[in-house]
Wavefront OBJ file of the C-alpha trace (Angstrom):
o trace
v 0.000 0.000 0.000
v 1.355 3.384 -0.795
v 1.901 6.008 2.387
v 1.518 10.093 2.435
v 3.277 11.390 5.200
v 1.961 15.255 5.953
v 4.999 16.856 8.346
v 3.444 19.400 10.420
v 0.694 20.445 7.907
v -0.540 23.869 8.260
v -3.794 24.316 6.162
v -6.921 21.815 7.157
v -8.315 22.308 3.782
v -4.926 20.897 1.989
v -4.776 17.755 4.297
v -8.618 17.335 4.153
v -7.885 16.823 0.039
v -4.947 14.925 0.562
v -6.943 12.549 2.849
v -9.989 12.289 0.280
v -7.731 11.198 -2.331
v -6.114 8.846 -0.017
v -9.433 7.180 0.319
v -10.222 7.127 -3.337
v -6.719 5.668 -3.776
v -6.461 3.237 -0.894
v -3.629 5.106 0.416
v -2.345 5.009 4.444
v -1.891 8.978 5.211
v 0.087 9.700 8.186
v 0.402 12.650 9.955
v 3.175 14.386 11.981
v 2.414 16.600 14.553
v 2.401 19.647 15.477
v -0.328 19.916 13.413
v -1.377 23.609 12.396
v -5.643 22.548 13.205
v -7.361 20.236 15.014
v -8.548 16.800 13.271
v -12.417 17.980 14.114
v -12.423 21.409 12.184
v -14.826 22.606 10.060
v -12.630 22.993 7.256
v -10.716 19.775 7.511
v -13.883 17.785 7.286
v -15.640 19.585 4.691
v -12.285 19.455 2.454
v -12.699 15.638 3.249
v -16.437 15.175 2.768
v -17.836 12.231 4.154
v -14.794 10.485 3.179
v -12.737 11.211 6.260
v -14.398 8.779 8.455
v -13.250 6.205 5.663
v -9.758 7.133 5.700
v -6.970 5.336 7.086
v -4.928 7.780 9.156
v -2.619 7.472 11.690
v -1.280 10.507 14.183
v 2.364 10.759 15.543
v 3.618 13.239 17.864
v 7.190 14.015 16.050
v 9.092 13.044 13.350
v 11.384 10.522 15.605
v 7.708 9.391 16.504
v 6.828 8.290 13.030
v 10.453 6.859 12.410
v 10.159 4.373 15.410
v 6.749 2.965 14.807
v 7.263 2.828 10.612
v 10.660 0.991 10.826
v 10.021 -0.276 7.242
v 9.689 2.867 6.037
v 13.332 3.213 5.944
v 15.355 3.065 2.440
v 11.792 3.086 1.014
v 10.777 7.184 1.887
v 11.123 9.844 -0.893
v 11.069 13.495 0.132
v 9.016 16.036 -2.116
v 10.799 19.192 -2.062
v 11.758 22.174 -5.005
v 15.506 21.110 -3.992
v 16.108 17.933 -5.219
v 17.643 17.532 -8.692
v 15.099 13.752 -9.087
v 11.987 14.357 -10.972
v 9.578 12.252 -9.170
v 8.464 10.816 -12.443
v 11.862 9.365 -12.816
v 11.724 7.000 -9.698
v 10.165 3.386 -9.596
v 8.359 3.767 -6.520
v 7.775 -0.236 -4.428
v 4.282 -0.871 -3.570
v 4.559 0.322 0.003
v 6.478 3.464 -0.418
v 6.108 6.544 1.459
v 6.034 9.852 0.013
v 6.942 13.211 2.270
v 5.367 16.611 2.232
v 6.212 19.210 4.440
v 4.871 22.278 5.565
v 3.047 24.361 2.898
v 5.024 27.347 4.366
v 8.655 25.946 4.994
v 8.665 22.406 3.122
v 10.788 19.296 4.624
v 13.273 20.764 7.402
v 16.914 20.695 5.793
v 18.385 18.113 7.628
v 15.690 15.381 7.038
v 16.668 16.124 3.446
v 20.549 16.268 3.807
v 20.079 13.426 5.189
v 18.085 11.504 2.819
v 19.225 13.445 -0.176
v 19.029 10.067 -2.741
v 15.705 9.975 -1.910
v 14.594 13.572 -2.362
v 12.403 14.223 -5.554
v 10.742 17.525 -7.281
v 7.167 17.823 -8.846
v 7.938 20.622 -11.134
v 5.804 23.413 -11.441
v 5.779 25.699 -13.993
v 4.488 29.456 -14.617
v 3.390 31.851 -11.884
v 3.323 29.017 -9.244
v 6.926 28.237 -9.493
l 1 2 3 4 5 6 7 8 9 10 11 12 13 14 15 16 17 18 19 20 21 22 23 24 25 26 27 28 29 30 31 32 33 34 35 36 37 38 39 40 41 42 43 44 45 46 47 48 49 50 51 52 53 54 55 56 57 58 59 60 61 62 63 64 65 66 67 68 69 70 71 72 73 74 75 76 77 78 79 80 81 82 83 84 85 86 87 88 89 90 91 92 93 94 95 96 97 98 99 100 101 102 103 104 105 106 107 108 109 110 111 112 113 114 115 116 117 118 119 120 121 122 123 124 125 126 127 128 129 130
């Protein structure tokens, strides 16, 4: 099964999309406190529709959290971030990979990615959103 992992979202509305599509694609989210809402607002449920209840979600306090209690997540984690030089179209992802986002306002902290830099890839993004 593929994995999102959300570090420290910020926007409800983001992570209640994310976790609708998770649904749709039978996809384990996982979330990484601190998280910028609370999991009962408004705006995280109506992003997710009647879909969140569906989802399957887990919470961890911290990154080292997440780590401990996903062991097999090591070697098999790729990073989204506009630093890496890896397209993420050019990996072959396993069939129970896990796939990073940080922060909408900060991205992946620096040294989870110097620290994983193989592993980091970019969605590219063209035009005024670059």
């Amino acid at each position: 099964m593929m994995n999102i992992v959300l570090l420290e979202p910020e926007m409800p509305s983001n992570t209640g999309n994310i976790g609708r599509t998770c649904v749709a694609t039978q996809t384990r989210l996982h979330l990484i406190e601190p998280l910028g809402f609370k999991l009962n607002e408004k705006a995280l449920k109506r992003a997710g529709l009647d879909y969140w209840d569906k989802l399957d979600v887990t919470v961890y306090s911290d990154y080292k959290d997440f780590l401990e209690r996903n062991p097999q997540a090591s070697g098999n984690m790729y990073f989204a971030t506009t630093k890496a030089r890896k397209v993420y179209s050019d990996v072959t992802y396993g069939p129970d990979c896990y796939l990073m986002f940080g922060r909408e306002s900060a991205g992946i902290p620096e040294e989870i990615l110097v620290d994983n830099e193989d592993h980091c890839i970019r969605i590219p993004m063209w035009g005024t959103v670059s």
